[in-house]
PyMOL Python script that loads the backbone (N, CA, C, O; Angstrom):
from pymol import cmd

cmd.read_pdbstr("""\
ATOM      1  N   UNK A   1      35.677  54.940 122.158  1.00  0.00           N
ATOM      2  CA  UNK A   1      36.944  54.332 121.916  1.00  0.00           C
ATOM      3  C   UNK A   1      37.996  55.226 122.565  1.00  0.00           C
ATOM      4  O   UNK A   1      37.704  56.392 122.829  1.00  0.00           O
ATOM      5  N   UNK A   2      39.575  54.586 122.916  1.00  0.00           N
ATOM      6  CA  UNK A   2      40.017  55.633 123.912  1.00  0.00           C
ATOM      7  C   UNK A   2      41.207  54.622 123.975  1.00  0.00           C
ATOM      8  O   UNK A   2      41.390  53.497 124.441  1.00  0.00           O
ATOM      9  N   UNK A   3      42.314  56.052 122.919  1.00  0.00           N
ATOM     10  CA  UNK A   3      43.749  55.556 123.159  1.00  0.00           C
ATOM     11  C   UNK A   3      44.271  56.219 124.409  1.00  0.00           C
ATOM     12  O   UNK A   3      44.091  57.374 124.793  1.00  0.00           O
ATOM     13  N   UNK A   4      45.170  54.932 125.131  1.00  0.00           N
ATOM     14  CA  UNK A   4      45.629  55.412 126.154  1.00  0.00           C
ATOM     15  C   UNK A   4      47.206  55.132 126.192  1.00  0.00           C
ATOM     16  O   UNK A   4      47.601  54.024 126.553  1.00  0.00           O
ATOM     17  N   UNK A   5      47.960  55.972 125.879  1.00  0.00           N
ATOM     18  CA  UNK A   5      49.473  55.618 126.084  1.00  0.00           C
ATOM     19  C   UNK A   5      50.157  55.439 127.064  1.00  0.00           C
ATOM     20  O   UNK A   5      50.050  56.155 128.059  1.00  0.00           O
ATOM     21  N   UNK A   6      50.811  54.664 126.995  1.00  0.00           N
ATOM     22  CA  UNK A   6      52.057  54.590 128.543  1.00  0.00           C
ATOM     23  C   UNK A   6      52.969  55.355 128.676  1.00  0.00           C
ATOM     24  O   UNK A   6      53.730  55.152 129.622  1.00  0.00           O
ATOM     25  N   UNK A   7      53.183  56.361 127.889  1.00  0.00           N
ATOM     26  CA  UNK A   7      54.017  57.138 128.347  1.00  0.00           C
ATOM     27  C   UNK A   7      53.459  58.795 128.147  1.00  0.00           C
ATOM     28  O   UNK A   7      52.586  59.107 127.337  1.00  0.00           O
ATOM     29  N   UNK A   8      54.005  59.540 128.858  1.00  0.00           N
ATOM     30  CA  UNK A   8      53.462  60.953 128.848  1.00  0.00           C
ATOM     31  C   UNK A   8      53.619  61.235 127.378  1.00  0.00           C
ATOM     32  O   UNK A   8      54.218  60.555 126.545  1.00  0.00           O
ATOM     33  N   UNK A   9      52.905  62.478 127.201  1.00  0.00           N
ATOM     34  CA  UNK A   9      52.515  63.164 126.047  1.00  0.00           C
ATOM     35  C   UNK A   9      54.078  64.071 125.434  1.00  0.00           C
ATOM     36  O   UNK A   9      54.716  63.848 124.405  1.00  0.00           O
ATOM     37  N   UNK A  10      54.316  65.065 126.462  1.00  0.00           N
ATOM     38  CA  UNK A  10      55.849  65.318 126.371  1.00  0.00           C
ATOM     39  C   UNK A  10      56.760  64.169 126.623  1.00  0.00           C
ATOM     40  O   UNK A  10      57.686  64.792 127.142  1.00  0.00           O
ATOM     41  N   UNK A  11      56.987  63.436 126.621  1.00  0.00           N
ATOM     42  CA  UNK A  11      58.213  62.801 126.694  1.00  0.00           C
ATOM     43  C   UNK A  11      58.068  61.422 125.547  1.00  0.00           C
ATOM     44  O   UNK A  11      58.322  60.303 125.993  1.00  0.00           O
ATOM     45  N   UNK A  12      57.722  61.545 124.319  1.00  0.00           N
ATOM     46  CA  UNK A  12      57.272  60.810 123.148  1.00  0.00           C
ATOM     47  C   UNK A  12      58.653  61.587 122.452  1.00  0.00           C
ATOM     48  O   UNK A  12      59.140  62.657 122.818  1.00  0.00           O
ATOM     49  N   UNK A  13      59.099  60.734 121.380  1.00  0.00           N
ATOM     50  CA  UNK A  13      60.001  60.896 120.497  1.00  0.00           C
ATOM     51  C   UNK A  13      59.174  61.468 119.102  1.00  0.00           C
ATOM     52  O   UNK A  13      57.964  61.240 119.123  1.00  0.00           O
ATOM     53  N   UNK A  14      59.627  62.087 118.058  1.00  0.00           N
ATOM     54  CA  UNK A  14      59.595  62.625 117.371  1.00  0.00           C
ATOM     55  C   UNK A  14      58.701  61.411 116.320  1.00  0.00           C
ATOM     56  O   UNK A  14      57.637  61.478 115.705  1.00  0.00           O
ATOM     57  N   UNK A  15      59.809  60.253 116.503  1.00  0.00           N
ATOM     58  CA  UNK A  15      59.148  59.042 115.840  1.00  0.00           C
ATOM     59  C   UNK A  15      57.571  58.177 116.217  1.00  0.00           C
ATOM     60  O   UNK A  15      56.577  57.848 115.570  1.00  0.00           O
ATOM     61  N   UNK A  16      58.204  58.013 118.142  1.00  0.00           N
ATOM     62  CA  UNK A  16      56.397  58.152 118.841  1.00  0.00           C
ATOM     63  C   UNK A  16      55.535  58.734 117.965  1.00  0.00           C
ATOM     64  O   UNK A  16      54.868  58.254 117.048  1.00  0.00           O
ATOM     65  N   UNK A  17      55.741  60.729 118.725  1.00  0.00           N
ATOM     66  CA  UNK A  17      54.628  60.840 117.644  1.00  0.00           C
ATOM     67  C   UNK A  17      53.795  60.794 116.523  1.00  0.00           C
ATOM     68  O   UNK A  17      52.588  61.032 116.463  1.00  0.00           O
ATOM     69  N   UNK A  18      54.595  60.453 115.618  1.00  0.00           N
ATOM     70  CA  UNK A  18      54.336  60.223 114.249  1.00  0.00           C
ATOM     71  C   UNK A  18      54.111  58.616 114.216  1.00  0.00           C
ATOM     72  O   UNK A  18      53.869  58.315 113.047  1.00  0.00           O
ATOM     73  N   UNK A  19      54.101  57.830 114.787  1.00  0.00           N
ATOM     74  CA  UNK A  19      53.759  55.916 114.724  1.00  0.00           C
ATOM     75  C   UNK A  19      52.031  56.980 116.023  1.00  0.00           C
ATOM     76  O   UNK A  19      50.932  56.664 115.566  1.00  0.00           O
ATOM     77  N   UNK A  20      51.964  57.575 116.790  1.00  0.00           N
ATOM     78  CA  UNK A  20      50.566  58.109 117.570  1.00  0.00           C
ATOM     79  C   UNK A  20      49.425  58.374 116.189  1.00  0.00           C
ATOM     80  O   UNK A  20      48.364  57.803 115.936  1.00  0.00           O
ATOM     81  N   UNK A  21      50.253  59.639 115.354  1.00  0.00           N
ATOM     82  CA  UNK A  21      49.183  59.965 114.487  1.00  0.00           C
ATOM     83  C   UNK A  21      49.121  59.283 113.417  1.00  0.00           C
ATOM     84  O   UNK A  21      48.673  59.899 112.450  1.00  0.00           O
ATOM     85  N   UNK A  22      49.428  58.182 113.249  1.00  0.00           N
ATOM     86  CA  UNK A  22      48.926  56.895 112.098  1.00  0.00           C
ATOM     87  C   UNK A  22      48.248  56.187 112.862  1.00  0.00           C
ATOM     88  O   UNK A  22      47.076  55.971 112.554  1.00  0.00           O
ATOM     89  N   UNK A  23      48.739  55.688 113.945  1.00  0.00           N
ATOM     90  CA  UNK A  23      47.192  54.808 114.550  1.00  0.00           C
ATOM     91  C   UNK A  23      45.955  55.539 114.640  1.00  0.00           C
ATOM     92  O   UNK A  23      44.931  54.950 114.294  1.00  0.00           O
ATOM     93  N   UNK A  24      45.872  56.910 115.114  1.00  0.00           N
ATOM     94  CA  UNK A  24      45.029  57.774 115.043  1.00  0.00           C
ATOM     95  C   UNK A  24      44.210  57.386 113.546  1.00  0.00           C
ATOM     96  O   UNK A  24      43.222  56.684 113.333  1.00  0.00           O
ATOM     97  N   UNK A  25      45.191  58.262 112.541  1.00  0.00           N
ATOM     98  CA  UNK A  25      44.272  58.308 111.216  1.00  0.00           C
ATOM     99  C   UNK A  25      43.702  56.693 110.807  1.00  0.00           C
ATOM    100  O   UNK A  25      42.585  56.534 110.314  1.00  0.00           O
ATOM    101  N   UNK A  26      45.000  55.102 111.200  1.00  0.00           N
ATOM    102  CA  UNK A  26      44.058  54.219 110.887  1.00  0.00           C
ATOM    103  C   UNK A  26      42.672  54.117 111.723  1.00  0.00           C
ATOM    104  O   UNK A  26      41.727  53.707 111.049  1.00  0.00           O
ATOM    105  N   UNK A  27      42.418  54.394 112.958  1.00  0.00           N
ATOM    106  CA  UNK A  27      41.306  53.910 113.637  1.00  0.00           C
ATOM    107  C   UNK A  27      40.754  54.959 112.960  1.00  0.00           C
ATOM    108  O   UNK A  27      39.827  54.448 112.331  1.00  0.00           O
ATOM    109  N   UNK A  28      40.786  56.274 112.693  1.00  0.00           N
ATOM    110  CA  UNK A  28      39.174  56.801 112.114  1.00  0.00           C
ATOM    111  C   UNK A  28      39.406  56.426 110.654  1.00  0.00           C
ATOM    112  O   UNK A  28      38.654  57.075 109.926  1.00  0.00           O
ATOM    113  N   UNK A  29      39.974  55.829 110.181  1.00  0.00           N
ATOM    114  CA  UNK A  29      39.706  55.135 108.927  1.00  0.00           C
ATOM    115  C   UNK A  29      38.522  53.383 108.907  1.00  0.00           C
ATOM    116  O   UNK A  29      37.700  52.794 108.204  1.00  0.00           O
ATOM    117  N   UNK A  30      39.321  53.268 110.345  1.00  0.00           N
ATOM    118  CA  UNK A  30      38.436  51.624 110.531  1.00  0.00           C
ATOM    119  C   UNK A  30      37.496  52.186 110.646  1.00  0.00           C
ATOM    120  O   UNK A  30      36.975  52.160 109.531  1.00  0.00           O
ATOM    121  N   UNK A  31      36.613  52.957 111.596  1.00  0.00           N
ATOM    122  CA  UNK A  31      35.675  53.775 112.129  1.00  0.00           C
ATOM    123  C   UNK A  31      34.917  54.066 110.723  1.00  0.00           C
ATOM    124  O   UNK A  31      33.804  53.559 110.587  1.00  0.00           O
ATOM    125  N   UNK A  32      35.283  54.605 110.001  1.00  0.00           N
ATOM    126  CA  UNK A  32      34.635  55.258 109.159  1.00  0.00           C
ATOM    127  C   UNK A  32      34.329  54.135 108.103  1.00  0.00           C
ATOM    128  O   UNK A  32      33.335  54.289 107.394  1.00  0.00           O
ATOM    129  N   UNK A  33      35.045  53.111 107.960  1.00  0.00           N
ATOM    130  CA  UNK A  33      34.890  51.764 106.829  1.00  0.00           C
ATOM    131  C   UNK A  33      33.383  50.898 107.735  1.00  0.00           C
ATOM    132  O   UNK A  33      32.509  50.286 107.122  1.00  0.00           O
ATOM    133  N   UNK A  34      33.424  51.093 109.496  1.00  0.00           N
ATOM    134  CA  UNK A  34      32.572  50.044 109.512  1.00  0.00           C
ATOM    135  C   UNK A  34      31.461  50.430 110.574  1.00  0.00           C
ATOM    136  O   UNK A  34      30.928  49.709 111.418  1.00  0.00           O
ATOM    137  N   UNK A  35      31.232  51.986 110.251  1.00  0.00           N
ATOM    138  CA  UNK A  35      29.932  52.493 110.942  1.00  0.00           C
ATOM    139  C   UNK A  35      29.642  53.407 109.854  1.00  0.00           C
ATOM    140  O   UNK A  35      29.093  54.439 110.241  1.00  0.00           O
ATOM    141  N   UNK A  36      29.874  53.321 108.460  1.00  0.00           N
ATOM    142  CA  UNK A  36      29.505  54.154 107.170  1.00  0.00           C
ATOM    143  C   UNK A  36      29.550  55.441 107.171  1.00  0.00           C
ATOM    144  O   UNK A  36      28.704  56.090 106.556  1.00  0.00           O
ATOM    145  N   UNK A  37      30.725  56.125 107.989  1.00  0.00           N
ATOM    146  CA  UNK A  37      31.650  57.338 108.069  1.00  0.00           C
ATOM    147  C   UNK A  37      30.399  57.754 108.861  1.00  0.00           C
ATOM    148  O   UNK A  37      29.263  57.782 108.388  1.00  0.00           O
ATOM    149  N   UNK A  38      30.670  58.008 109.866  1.00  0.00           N
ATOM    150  CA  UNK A  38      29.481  58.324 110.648  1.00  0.00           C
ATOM    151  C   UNK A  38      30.331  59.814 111.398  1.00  0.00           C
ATOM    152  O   UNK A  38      31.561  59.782 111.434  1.00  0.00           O
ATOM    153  N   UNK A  39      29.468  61.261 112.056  1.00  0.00           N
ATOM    154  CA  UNK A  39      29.963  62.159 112.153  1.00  0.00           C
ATOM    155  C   UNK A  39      31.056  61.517 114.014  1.00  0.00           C
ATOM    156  O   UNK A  39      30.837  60.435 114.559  1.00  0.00           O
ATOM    157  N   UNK A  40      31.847  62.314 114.404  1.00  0.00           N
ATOM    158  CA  UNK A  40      32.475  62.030 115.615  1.00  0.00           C
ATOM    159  C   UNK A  40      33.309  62.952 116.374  1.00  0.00           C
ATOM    160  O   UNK A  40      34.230  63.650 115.950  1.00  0.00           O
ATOM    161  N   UNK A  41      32.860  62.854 117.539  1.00  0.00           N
ATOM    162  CA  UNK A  41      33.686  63.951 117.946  1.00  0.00           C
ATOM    163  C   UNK A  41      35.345  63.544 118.885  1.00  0.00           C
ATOM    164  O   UNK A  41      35.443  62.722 119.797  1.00  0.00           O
ATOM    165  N   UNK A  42      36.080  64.101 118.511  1.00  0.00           N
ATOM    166  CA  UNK A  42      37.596  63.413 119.259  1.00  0.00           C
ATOM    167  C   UNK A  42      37.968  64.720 119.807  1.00  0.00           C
ATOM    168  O   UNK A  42      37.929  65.894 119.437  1.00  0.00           O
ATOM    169  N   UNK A  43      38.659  63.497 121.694  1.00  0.00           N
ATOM    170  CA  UNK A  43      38.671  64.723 122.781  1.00  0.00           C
ATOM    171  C   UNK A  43      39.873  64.558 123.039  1.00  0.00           C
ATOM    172  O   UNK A  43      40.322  63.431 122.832  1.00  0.00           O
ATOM    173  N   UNK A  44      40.676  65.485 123.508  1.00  0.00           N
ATOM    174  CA  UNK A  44      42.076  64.731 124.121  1.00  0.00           C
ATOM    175  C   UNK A  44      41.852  65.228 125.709  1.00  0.00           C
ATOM    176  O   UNK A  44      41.427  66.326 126.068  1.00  0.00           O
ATOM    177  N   UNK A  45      42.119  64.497 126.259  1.00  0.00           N
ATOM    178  CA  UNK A  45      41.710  64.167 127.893  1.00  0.00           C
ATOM    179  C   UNK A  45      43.426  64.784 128.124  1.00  0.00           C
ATOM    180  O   UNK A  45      44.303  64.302 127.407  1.00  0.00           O
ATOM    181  N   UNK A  46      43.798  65.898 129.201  1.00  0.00           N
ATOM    182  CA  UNK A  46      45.180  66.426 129.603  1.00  0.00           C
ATOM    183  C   UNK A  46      44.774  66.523 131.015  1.00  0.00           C
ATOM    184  O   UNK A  46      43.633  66.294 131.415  1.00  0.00           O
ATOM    185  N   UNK A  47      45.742  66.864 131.724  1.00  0.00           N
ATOM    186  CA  UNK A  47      45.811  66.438 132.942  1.00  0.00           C
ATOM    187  C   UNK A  47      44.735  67.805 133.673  1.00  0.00           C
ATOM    188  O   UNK A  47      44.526  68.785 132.959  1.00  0.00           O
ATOM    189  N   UNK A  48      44.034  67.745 135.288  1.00  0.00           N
ATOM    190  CA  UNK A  48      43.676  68.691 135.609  1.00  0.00           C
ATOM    191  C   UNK A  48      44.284  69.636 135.324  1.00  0.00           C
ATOM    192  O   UNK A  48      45.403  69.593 134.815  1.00  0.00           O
ATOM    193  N   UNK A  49      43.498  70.934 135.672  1.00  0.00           N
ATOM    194  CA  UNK A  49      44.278  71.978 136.462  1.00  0.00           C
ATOM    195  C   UNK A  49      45.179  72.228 137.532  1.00  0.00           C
ATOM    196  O   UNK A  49      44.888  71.921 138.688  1.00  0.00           O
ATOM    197  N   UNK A  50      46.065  72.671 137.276  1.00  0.00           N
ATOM    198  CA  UNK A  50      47.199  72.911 138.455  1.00  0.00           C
ATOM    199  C   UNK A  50      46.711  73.201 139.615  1.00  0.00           C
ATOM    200  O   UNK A  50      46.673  72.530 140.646  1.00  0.00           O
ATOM    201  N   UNK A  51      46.119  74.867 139.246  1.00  0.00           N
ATOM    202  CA  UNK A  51      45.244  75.634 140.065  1.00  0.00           C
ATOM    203  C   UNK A  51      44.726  74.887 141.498  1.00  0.00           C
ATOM    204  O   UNK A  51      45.045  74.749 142.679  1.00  0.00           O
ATOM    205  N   UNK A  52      43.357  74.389 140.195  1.00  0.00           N
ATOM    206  CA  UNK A  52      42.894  73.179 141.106  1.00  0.00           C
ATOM    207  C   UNK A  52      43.428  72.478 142.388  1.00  0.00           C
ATOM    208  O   UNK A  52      42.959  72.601 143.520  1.00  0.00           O
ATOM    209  N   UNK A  53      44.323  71.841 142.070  1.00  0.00           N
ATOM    210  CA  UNK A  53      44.628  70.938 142.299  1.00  0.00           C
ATOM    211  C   UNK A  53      45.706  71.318 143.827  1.00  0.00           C
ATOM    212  O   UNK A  53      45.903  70.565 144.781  1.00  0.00           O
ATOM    213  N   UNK A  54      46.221  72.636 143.626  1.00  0.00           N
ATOM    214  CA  UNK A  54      46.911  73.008 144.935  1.00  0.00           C
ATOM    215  C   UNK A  54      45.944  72.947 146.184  1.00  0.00           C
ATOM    216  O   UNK A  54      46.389  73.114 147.320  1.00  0.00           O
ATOM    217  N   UNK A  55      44.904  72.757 145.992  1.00  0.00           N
ATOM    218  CA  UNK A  55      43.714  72.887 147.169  1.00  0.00           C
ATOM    219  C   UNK A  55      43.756  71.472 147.628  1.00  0.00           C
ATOM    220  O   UNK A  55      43.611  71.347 148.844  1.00  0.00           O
ATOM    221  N   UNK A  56      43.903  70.483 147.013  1.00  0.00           N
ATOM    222  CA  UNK A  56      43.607  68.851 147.483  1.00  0.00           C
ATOM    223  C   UNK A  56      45.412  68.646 148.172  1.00  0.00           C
ATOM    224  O   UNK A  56      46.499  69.155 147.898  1.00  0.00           O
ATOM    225  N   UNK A  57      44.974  67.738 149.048  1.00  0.00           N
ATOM    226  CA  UNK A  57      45.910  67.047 150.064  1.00  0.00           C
ATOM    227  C   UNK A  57      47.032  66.511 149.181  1.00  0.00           C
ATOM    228  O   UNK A  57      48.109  66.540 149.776  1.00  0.00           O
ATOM    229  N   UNK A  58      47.094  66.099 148.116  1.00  0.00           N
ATOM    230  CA  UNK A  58      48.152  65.475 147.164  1.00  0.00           C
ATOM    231  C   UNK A  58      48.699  66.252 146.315  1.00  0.00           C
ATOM    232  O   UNK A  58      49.086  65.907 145.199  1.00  0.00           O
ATOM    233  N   UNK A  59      48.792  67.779 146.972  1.00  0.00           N
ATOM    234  CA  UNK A  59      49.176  69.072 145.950  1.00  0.00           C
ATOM    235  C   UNK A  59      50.731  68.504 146.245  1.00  0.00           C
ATOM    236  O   UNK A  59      51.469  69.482 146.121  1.00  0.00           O
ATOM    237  N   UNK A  60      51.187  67.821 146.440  1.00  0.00           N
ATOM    238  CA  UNK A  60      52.712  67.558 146.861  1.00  0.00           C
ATOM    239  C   UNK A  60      53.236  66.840 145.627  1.00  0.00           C
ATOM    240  O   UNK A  60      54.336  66.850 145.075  1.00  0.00           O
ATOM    241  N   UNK A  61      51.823  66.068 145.316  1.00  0.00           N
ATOM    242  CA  UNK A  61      52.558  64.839 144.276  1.00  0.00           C
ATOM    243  C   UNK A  61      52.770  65.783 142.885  1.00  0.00           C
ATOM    244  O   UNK A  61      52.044  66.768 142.751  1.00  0.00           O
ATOM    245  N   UNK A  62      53.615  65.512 142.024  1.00  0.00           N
ATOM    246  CA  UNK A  62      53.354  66.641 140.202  1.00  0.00           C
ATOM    247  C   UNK A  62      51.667  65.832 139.853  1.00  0.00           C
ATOM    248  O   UNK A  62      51.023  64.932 140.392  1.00  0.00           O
ATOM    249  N   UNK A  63      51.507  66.535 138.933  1.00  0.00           N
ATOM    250  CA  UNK A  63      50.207  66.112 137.935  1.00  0.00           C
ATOM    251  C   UNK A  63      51.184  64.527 137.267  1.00  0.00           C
ATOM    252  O   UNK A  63      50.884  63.335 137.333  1.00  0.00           O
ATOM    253  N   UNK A  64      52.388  65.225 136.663  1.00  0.00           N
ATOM    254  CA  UNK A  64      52.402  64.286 135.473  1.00  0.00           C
ATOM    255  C   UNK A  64      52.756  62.739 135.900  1.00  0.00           C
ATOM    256  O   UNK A  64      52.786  61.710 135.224  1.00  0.00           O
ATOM    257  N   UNK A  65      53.020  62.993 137.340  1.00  0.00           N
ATOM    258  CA  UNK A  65      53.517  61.706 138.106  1.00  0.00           C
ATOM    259  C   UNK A  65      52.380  60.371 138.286  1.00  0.00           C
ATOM    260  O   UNK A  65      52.773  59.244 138.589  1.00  0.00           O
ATOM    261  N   UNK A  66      50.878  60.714 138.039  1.00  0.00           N
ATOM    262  CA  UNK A  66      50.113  60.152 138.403  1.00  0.00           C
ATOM    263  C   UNK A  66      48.500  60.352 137.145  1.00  0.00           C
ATOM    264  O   UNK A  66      47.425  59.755 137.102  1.00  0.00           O
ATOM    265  N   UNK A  67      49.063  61.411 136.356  1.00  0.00           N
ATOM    266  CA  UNK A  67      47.908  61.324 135.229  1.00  0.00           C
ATOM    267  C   UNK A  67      48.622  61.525 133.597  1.00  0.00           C
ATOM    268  O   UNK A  67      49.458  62.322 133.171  1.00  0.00           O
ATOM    269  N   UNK A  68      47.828  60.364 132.928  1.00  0.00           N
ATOM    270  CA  UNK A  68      48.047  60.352 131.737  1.00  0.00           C
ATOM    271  C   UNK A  68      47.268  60.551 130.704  1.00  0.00           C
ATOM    272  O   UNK A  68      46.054  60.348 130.668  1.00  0.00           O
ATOM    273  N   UNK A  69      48.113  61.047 129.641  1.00  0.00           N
ATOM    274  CA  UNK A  69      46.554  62.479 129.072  1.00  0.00           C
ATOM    275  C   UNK A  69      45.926  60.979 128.043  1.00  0.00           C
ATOM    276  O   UNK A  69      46.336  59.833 128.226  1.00  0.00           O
ATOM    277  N   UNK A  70      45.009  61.326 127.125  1.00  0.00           N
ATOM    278  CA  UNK A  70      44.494  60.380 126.593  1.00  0.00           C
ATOM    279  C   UNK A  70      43.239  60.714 125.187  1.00  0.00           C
ATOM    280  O   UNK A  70      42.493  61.692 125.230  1.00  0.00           O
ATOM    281  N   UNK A  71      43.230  59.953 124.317  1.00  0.00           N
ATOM    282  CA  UNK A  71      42.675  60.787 123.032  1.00  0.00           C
ATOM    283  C   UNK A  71      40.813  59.443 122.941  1.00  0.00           C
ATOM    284  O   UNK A  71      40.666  58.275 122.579  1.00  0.00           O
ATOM    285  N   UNK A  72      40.310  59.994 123.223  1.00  0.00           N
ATOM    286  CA  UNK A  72      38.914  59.234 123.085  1.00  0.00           C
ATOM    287  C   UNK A  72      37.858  60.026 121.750  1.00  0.00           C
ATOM    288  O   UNK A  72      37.522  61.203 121.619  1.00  0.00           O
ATOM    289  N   UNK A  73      37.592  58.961 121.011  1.00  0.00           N
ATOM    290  CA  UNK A  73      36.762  59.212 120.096  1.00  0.00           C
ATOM    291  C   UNK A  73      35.320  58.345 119.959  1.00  0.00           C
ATOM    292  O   UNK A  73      35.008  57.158 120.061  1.00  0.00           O
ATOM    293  N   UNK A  74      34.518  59.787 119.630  1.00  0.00           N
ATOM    294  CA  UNK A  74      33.295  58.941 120.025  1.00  0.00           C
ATOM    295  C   UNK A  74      32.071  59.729 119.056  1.00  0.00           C
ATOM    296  O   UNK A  74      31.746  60.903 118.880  1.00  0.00           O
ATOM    297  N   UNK A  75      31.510  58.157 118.450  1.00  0.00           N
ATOM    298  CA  UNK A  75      30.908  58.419 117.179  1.00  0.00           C
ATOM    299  C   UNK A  75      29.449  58.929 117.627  1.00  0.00           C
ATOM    300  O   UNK A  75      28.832  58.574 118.631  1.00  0.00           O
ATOM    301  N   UNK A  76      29.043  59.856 116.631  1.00  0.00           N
ATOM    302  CA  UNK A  76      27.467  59.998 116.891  1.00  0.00           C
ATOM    303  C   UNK A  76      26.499  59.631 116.456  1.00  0.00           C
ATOM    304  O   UNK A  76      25.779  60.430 115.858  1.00  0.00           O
ATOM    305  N   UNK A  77      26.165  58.421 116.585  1.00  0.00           N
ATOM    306  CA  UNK A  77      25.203  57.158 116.078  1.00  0.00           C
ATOM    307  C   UNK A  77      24.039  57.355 116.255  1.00  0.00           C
ATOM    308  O   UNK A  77      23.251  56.549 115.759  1.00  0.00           O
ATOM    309  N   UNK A  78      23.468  58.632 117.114  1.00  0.00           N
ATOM    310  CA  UNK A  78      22.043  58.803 117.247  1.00  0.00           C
ATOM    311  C   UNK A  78      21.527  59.701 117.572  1.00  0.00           C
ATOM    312  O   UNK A  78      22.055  60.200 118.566  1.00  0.00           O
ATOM    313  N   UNK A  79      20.200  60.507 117.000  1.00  0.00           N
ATOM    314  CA  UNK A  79      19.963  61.509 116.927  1.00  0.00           C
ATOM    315  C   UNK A  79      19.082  62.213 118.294  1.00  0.00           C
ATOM    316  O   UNK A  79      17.904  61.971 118.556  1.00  0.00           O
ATOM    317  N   UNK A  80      19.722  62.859 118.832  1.00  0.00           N
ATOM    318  CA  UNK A  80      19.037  63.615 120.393  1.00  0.00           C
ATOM    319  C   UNK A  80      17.605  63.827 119.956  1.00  0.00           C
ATOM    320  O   UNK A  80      17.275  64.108 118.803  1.00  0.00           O
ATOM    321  N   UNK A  81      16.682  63.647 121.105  1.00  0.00           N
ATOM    322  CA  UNK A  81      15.394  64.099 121.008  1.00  0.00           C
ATOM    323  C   UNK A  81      14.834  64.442 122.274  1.00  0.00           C
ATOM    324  O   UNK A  81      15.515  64.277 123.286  1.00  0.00           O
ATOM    325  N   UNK A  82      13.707  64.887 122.338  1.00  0.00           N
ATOM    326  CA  UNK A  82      13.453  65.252 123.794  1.00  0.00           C
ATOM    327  C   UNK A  82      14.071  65.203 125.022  1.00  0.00           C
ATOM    328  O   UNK A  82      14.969  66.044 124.966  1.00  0.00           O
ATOM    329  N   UNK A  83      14.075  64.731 125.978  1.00  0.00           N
ATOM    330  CA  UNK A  83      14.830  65.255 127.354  1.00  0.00           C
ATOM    331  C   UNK A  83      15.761  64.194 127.350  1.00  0.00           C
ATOM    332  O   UNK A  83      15.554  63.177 128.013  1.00  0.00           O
ATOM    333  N   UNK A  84      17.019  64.385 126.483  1.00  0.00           N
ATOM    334  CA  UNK A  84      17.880  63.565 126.517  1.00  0.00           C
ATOM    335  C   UNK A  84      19.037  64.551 127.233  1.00  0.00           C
ATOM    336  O   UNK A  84      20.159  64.108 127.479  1.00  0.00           O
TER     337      UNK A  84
END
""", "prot")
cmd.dss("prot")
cmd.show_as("cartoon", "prot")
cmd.util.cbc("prot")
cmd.orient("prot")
C-alpha cells in the first residue's frame, strides 16, 4: 500500500500534517481490522542522494523539482522459507 502526496513533504502546513498522520493511523487501523493485525513494516521513500546524483546529466534539475517522497506500508502475510 503506498501514500503518495502531491505536494512535497516540507512544504505541508502544520494542519496537512496532522489531516497526513490520521490517514496514516486510519489505514493501519483498516489494515489491522481486515488482515487480523498482522505484523508490517512502514517505509518512507525521500528523495535520492544529492551526492549521487551530481554525477548524472540532470544534476542541473533540484531533487525536489521532480521527486516526491512517499510512505508505503507493507504487511507480512507470510512466513520466509528456504531460498526465498
Amino acid at each position: 500500500m503506498r501514500i503518495a502526496p502531491r505536494l512535497h513533504l516540507t512544504t505541508l502546513s502544520k494542519d496537512e500534517r496532522q489531516g497526513l498522520a490520521q490517514l496514516l493511523q486510519r489505514t493501519l487501523a483498516r489494515l489491522k481490522g481486515l488482515l487480523n493485525d498482522p505484523p508490517y513494516n512502514v517505509i518512507l521513500q525521500t528523495t535520492p542522494s544529492p551526492v549521487l546524483m551530481e554525477e548524472q546529466p540532470c544534476a542541473q534539475i533540484s531533487l525536489a523539482d521532480y521527486y516526491h517522497w512517499q510512505i508505503e506500508i507493507i504487511p507480512r502475510l507470510t512466513t520466509m522459507a528456504g531460498f526465498e
